[in-house]
C-alpha positions in Angstrom: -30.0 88.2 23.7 -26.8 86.6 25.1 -23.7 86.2 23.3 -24.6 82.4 23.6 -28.2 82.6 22.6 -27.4 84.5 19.2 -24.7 81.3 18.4 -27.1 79.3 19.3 -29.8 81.0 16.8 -27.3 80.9 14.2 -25.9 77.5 14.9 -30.0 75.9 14.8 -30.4 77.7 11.1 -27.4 76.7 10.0 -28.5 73.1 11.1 -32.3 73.5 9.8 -30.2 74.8 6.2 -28.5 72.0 5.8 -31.0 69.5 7.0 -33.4 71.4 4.0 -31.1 70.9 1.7 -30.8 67.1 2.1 -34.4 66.9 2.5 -34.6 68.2 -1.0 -32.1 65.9 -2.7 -34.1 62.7 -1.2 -37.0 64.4 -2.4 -35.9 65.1 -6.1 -33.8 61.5 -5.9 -37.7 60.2 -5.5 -38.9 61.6 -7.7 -36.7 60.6 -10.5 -37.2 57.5 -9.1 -40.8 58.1 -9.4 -40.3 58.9 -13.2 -38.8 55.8 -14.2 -41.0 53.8 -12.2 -44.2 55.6 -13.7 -42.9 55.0 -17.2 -41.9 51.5 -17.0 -44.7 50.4 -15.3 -47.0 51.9 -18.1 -44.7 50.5 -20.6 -43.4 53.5 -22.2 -40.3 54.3 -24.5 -37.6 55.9 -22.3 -37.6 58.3 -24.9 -40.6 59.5 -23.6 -40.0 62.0 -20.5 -36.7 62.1 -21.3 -36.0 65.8 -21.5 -38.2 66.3 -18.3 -36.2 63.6 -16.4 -32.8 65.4 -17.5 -34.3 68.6 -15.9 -34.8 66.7 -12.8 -31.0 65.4 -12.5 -30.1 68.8 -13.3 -31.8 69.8 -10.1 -30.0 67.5 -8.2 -26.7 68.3 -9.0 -28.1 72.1 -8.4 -29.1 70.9 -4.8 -25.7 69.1 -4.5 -23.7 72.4 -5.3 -25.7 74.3 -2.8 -24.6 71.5 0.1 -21.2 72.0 -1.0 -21.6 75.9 -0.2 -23.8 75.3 2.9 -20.9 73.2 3.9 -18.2 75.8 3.6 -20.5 78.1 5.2 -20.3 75.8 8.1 -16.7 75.4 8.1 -16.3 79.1 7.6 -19.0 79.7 10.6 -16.7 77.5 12.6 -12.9 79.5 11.7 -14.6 82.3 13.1 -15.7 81.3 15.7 -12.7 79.7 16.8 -11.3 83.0 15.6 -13.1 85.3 17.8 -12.2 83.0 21.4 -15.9 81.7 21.6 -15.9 78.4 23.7 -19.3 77.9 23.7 -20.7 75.4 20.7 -24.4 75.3 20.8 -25.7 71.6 20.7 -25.4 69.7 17.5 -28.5 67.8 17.0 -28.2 63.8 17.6 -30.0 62.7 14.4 -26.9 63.8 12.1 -25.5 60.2 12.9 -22.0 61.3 14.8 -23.7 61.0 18.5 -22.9 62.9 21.6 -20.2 65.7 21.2 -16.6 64.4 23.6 -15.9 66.0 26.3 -13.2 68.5 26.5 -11.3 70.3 29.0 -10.8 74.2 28.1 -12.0 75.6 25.4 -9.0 75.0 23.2 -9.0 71.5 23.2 -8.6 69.3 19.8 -11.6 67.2 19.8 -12.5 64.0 17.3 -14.5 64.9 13.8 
């Protein structure tokens, strides 16, 4: 492999990581959702499901931790990186919401976040 294939491998599951991770927290956000809903529709004491629903938050702050450290990974990914002279960045994927990377000239250059 090239020195720009194997960032690129670790660049996509570093993206697939973090995109798992907020697929998870939807998911467990839905289903909490999914609790209330259930017991309020069949009219039933919040008291009722309680101790399961508090397991389900505590999930969620779980997942939330573990974007916190996927997101220093990242950061840390990227100081060394920089830190090694590698100019090439393998493609972000668009559907993170920040469009098309700016162009730069050199490999140095400041670029907007």
């Amino acid at each position: 492999m090239t020195k720009t294939e194997v960032i690129a491998s670790v660049a996509g599951d570093l993206y697939a990581t973090e995109q798992a991770i907020d697929a998870a927290i939807a998911r467990a956000t839905t289903l909490v959702q999914s609790m209330i809903g259930g017991r309020t529709a069949l009219n039933i004491s919040p008291v009722v499901g309680a101790e399961s629903q508090a397991r389900a938050l505590e999930a969620i702050a779980a997942l939330g931790v573990a974007r916190q450290a996927m997101i220093a990974c990242h950061e840390e990914l990227g100081k060394d990186h920089r830190r090694m002279g590698y100019g090439i960045y393998a493609e972000e994927p668009q559907d993170k919401g920040q469009g098309p990377r700016p162009a730069t000239i050199g490999e140095h250059r400041l670029r907007a976040v």
